[in-house]
C-alpha positions in Angstrom: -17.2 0.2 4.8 -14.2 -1.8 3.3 -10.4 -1.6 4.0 -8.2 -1.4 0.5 -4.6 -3.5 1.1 -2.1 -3.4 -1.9 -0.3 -6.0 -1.9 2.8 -6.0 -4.0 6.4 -7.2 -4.6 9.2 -7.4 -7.3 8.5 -9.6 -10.6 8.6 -13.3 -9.6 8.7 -12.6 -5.5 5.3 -14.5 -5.4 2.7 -11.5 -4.5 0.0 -13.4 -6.5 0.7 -16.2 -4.6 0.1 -14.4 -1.6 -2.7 -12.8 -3.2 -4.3 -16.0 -3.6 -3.9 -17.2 -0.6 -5.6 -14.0 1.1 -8.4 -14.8 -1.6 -9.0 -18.2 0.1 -9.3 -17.0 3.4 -12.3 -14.2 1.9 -10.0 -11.3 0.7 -11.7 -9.8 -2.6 -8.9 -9.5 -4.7 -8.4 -7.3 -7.7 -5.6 -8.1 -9.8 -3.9 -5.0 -11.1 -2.4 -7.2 -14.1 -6.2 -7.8 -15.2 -7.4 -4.4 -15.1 -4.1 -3.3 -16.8 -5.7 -5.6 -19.6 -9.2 -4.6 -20.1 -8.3 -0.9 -19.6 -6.4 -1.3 -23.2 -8.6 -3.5 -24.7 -9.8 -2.9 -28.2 -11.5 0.3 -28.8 -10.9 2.3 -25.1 -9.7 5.5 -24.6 -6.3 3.7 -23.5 -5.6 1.7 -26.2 -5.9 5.1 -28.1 -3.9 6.8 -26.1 -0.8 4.4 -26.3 -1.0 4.4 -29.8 -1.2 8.2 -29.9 2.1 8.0 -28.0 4.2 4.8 -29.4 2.7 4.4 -32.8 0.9 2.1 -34.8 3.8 -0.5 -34.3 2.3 -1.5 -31.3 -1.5 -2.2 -32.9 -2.2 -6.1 -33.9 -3.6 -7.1 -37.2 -6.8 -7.5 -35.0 -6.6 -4.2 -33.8 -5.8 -5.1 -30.3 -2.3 -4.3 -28.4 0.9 -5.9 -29.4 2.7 -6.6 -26.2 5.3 -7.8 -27.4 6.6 -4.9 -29.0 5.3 -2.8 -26.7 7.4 -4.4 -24.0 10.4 -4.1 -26.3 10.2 -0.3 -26.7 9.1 0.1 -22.4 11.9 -2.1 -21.5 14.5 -0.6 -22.9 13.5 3.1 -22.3 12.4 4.7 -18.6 11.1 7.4 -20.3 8.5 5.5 -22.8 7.7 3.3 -19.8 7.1 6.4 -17.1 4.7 7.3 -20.3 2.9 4.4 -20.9 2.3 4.0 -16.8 1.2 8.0 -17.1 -1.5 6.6 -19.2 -2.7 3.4 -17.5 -2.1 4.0 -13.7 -5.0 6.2 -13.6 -7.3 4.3 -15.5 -6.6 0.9 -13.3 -7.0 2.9 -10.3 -10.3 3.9 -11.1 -11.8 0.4 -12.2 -10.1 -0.4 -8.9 -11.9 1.9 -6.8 -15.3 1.0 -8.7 -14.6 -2.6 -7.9 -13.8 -1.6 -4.6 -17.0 0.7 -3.9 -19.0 -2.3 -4.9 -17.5 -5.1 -2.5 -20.0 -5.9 0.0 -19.5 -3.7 3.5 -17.0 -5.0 6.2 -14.6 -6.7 2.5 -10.9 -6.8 3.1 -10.5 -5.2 -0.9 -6.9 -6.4 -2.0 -5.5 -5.1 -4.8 -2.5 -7.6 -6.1 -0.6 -4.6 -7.8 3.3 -4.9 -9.1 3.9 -1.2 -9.0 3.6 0.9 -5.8 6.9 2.9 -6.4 6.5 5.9 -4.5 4.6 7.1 -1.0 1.8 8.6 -2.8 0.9 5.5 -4.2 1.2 3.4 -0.9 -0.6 6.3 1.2 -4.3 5.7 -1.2 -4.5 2.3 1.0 -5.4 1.2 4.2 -1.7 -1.4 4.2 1.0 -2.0 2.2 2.1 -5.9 1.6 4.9 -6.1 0.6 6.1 -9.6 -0.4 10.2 -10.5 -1.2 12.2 -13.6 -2.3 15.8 -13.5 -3.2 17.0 -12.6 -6.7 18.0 -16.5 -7.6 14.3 -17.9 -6.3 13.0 -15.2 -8.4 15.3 -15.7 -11.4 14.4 -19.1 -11.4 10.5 -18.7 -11.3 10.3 -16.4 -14.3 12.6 -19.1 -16.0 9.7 -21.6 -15.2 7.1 -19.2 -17.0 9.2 -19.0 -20.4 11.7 -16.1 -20.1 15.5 -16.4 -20.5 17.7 -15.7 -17.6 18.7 -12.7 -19.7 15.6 -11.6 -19.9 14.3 -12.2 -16.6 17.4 -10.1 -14.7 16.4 -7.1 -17.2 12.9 -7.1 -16.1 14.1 -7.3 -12.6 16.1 -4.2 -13.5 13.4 -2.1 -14.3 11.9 -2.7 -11.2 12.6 -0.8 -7.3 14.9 -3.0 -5.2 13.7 -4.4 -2.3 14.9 -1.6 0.4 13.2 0.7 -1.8 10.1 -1.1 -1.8 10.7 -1.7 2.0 10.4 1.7 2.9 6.5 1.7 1.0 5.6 -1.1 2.9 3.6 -2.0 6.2 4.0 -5.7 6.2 6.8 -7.5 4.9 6.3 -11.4 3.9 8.8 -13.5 3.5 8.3 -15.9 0.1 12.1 -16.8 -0.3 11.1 -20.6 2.1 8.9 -23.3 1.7 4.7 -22.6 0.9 4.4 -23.8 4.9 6.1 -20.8 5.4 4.1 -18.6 3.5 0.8 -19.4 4.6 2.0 -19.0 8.5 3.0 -15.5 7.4 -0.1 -14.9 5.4 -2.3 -16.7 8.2 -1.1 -14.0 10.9 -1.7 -11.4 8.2 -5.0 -12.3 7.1 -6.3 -12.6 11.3 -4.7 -8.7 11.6 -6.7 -7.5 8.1 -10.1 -9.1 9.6 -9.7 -7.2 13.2 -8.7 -4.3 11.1 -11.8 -4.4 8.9 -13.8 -4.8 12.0 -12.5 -2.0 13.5 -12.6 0.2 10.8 -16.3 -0.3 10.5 -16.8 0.5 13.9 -14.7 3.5 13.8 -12.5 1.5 16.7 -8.9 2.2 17.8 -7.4 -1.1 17.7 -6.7 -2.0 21.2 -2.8 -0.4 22.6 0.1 -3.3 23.8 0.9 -3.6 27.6 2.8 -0.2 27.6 6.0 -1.5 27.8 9.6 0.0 26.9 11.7 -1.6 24.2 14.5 -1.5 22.7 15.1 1.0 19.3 13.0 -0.1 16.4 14.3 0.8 13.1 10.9 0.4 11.5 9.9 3.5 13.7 10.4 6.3 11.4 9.5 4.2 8.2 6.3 3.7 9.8 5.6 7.3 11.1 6.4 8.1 7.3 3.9 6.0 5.9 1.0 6.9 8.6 2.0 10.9 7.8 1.2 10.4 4.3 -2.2 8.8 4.9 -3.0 11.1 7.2 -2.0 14.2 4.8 -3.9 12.7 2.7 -7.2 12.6 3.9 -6.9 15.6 5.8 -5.7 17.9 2.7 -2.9 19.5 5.5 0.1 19.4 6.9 2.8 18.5 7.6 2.1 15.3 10.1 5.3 15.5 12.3 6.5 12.2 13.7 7.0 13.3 17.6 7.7 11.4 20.7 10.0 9.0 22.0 10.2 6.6 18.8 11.3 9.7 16.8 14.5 9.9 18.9 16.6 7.4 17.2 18.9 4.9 19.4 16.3 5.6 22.2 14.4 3.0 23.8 10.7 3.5 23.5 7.0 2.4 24.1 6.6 0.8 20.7 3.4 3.1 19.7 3.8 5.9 17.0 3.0 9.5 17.9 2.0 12.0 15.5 1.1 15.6 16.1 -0.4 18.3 13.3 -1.3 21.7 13.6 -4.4 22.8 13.3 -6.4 26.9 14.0 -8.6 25.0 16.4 -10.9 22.3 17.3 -13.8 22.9 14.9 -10.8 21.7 12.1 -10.4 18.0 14.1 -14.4 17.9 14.0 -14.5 18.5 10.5 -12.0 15.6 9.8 -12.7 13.1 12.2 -15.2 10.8 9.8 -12.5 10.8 7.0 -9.7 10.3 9.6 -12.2 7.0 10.9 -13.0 6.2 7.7 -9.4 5.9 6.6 -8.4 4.1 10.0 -7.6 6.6 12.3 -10.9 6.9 14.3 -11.5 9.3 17.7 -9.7 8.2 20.9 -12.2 7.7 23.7 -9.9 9.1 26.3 -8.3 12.7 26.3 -4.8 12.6 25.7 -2.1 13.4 28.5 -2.3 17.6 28.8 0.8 19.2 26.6 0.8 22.9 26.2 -1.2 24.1 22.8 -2.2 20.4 22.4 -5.9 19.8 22.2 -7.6 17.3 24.9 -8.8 15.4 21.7 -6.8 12.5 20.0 -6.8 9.6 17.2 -5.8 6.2 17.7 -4.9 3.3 14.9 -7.5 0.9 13.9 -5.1 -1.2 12.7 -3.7 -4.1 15.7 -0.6 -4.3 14.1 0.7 -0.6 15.0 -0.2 1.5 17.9 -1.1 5.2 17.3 -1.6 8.5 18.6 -2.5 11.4 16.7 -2.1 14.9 18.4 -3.2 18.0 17.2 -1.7 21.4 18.3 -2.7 24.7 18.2 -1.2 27.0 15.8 
């Protein structure tokens, strides 16, 4: 069993660098940009399809794509670009998830992806990276690869902004400072991904902190969000409500997310416990503290990084 990790950022914010770093330490990684490539390559379906939709104007003498003025017409319209990513989102994702089904059991998959742009997108993996540098660092990057300053700040327009992507996002690296900095950040990552993996394949709730009360997290809701969505997800119901003390805002909390879902009984948990384990979210040992209508069962978090508990009431 593998773990899938997007890991993604803003034009020029350095997620391939990240990327790369994660592939040195034994990540598999699948670079989005590459599959982009040979999924419009000459003679596929989606080569056929973009020309269906922009034209011969975009076809090469050689038959292959014209980027170039392809990026021309997708730049300057969101409406031919939300086409042409209607046409080769899907068909990455699949050569993604058949590179994926083939990594060896126990792989941390990462897929080094610009565009995960909504919560559907960011609940198909395991973790969200998301990787940020300020405007001017990434300005000035893109100006290294060729572009104009012009042109690199239109690019950048096209693009979410940075709370949007934010919000998507489990982990949030830093790449604004020196490469020192970035490999301390990408170190603790990659030793979180590795017990995660672990755990995962051993259908194992990460272990819980010491129990103790902080102060109001912010990230609290953003990550109930993202947790609901993978949870819907897998389980084909809903909705996932975010309960508990860390949904109260301004309230000091145990910093471990509660969940709760309805279901018609217990035989429904049964039937989705090795998809909620298989997706991270593997069977408690212990019963959960008694709560009228809840069930004694509950699911934990195999990821270390963020404490779970998964309730399920009876309708």
């Amino acid at each position: 069993m593998t773990i899938t990790v997007a890991v993604t950022g803003g034009i020029g914010a350095g997620k391939s660098t990240v990327a790369g770093m994660l592939a040195a330490r034994g990540a598999v990684v699948v670079d989005s940009d590459r599959l982009a490539r040979e999924v419009v390559g000459i003679g596929t379906p989606g080569l056929l399809a973009i020309e269906q939709r922009f034209g011969s104007a975009i076809i090469a003498g050689d038959g292959s794509l014209d980027r170039a003025a392809l990026a021309a017409i997708v730049f300057a319209d969101a409406g031919a670009r939300k086409d042409l990513e209607g046409i080769t989102h899907p068909l990455v994702r699949a050569r993604f998830e058949a590179l994926r089904a083939a990594a060896p059991p126990g792989s941390v998959v990462v897929n080094d992806i610009p565009l995960v742009t909504n919560r559907d997108v960011a609940a198909a993996f395991h973790l969200v990276v998301g990787v940020r540098a300020p405007d001017n660092v990434r300005v000035a990057r893109l100006i290294d690869r060729g572009l104009t300053e012009a042109d690199a700040r239109a690019r950048m327009a096209t693009q979410i902004d940075d709370e949007l992507r934010r919000s998507l996002c489990d982990v949030w690296i830093d790449n604004g400072g020196s490469p020192v900095q970035a490999r301390r950040q990408t170190d603790l990552l990659w030793s979180r991904l590795v017990q995660f993996a672990a755990n995962v394949d051993a259908h194992r709730v990460a272990p819980d902190g010491d129990g103790s009360v902080v102060a109001y997290r912010p990230e609290w809701p953003l990550a109930a969000a993202l947790l609901s969505d993978r949870i819907e997800r897998v389980i084909g119901a809903g909705p996932v409500r975010h309960v508990g003390p860390t949904s109260r805002p301004g309230q000091p909390a145990i910093d471990c997310i509660e969940l709760e879902v309805g279901v018609v009984g217990r035989d429904q948990v049964e039937s989705w416990a090795p998809a909620l384990a298989e997706a991270g979210f593997p069977r408690r040992p212990d019963a959960p503290e008694p709560a009228p209508g809840r069930l004694d069962v509950a699911h934990g978090n195999a990821d270390p990084g963020r404490s779970l508990n998964l309730y399920f009431t009876v309708r």
